[in-house]
N, C-alpha and C positions, 0 to 999 in steps of 0.2 A: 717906332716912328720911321726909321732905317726905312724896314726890310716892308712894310704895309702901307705907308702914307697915312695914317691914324695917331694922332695924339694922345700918348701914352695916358695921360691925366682926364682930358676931354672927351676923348675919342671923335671929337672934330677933323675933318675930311683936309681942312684948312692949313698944312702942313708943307713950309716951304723951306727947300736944303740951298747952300752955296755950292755946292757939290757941282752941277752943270757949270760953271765957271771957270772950273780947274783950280790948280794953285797958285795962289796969289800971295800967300803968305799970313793970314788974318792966323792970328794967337798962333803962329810957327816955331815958335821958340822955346825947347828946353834946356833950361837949368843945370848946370854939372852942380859937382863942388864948388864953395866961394863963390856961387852965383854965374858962373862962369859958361858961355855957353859951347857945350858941348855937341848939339845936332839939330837940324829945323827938321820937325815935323807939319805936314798939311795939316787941317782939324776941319774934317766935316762938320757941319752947323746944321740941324736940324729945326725948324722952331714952329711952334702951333700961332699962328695970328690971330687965333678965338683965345687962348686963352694965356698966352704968353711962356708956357711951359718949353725950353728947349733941349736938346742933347747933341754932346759933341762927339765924336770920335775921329780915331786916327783915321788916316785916308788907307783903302788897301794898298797901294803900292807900298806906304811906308809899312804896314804892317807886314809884308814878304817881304823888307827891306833886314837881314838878318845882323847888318851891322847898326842899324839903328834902334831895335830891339834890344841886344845887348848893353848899347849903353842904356837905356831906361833899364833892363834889371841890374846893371853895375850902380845905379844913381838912384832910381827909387825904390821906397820901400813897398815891398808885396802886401798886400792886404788880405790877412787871413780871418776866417770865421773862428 
C-alpha cells in the first residue's frame, strides 16, 4: 500500500495515508520497561476506504533515526521465523 497506492487485501485504488500531514503525533508513543516511555515515534497510517484494511509504519526519518532504532532493539522483542 506504501510504495504502490493498492490495497494490499482489495487491491482497490482507494488508499489514503496521514503521511502528507507530517507529524502530529497519532500512536507516537513507545513503551520502555515498566511501561515507561522511552522514545516517540511518527506512525505512518496507510488505510483502504473500500475495504477497511490498513498498515502502519514507522516514518523514514525515524527509521535513519539511529538512536531511536536502538531503543526499540534494546526494548522489543525481534521476531523470528
Amino acid at each position: 500500500m506504501k510504495l504502490t497506492g493498492k490495497c494490499t487485501k482489495c487491491t482497490s485504488e482507494e488508499v489514503y495515508s496521514n503521511r502528507p500531514e507530517g507529524p502530529r503525533g497519532e500512536r507516537a508513543v513507545m513503551a520502555g520497561p515498566g511501561g515507561s516511555i522511552s522514545t516517540r515515534l511518527f506512525i505512518e497510517v496507510y488505510t483502504c476506504l473500500e475495504c477497511g484494511y490498513f498498515e502502519e509504519y514507522i516514518s523514514n526519518k525515524d527509521l535513519r533515526n539511529e538512536k531511536k532504532i536502538s531503543k526499540i532493539k534494546s526494548n522489543w522483542q525481534r521476531v523470528k521465523s
